[in-house]
C-alpha positions in Angstrom: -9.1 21.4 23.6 -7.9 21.6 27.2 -5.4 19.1 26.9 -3.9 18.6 23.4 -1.4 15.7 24.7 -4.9 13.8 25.5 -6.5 15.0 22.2 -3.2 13.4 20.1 -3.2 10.3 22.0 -7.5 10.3 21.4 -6.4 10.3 17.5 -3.6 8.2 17.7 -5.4 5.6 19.1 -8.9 5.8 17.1 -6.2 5.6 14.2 -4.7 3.2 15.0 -7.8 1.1 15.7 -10.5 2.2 12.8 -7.2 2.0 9.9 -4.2 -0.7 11.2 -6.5 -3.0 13.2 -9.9 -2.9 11.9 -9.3 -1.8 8.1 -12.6 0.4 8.2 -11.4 3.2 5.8 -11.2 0.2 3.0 -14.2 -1.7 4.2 -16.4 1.5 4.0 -14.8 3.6 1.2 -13.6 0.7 -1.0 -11.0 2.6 -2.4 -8.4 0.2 -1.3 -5.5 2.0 -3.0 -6.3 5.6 -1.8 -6.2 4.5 1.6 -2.8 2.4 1.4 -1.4 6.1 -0.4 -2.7 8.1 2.6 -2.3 6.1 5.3 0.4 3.5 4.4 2.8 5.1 2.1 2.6 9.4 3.9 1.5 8.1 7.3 3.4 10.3 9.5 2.5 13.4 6.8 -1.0 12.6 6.9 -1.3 11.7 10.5 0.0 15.3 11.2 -2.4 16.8 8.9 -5.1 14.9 10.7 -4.6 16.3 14.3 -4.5 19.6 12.5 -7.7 18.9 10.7 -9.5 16.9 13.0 -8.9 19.5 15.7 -10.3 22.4 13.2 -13.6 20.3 12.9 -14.0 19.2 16.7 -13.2 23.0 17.2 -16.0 24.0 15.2 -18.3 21.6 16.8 -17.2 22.9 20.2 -17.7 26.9 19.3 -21.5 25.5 18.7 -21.6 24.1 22.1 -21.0 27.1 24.3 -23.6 29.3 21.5 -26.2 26.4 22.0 -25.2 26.0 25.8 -25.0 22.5 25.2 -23.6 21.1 28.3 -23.9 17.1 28.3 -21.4 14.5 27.0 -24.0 12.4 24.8 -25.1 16.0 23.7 -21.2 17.2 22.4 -20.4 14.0 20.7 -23.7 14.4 18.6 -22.6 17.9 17.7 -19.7 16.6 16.7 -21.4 14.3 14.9 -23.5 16.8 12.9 -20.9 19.8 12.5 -18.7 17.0 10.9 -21.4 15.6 8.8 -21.9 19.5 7.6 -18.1 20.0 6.8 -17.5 17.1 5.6 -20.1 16.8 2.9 -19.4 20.4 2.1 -15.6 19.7 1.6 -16.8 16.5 -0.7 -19.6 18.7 -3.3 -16.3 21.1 -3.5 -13.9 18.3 -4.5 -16.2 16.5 -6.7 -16.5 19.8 -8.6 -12.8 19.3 -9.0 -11.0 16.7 -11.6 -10.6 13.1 -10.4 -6.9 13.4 -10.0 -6.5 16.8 -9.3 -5.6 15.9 -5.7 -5.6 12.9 -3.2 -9.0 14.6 -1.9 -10.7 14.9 -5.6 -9.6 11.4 -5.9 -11.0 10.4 -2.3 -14.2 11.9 -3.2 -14.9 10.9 -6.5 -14.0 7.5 -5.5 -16.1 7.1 -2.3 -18.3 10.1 -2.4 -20.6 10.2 0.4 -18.7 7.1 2.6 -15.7 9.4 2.6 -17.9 11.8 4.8 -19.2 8.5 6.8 -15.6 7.7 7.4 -15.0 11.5 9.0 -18.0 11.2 10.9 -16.9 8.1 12.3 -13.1 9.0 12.8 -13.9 12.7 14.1 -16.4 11.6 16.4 -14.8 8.6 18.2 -11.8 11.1 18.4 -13.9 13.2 20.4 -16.0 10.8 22.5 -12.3 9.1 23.5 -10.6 12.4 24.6 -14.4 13.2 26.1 -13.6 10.3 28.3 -10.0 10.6 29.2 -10.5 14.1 30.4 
């Protein structure tokens, strides 16, 4: 990312909207409690774990677009759509190998399997499309 004060603000606000305004992590995960202990009770830990992680995947995404030359906006956000969609579910088959309760991940996972992965697709995504505009 070319501008990482733009890429934090793209997160913070996406956050901010998708968990304190519109609730979506509940609504689509329904594990009500998970999200209150991740985004509620460790915000400020978790938000900074989330521009590191977000920023791994949209990275990822973006290594794909210079090998596949692909140049267009509509074309990047649908990469980043897909590479998250890869990692994602990848990261929730590892997890739900692990014990429910083993970690706030295992837990995550076991709990909202595959609408976790939705809910990165989602988050990563809009992260990217918002900083794809401000830029």
């Amino acid at each position: 990312m070319d501008n990482l004060f733009l890429y934090v603000i793209s997160l913070s606000i996406t956050t901010l909207v998708y968990v304190y305004i519109l609730h979506l992590p509940e609504k689509i995960s329904g594990a009500k409690s998970l999200v209150k202990h991740y985004y509620y009770d460790n915000g400020i830990k978790n938000f900074i774990f989330d521009v590191f992680l977000v920023y791994i995947y949209i990275s990822i995404a973006r290594f794909f677009m210079r090998l596949l030359k692909i140049n267009t906006i509509i074309g990047n956000i649908l990469l980043v759509a897909v590479c998250t969609l890869i990692i994602s579910t990848c990261f929730m088959f590892y997890f739900l190998t692990r014990k429910d309760g083993s970690s706030f991940f295992a837990s995550w996972f076991h709990k909202a399997k595959f609408s976790a992965v939705l809910y990165d697709v989602i988050l990563v995504t809009t992260t990217y499309a918002l900083y794809r505009i401000c830029i």
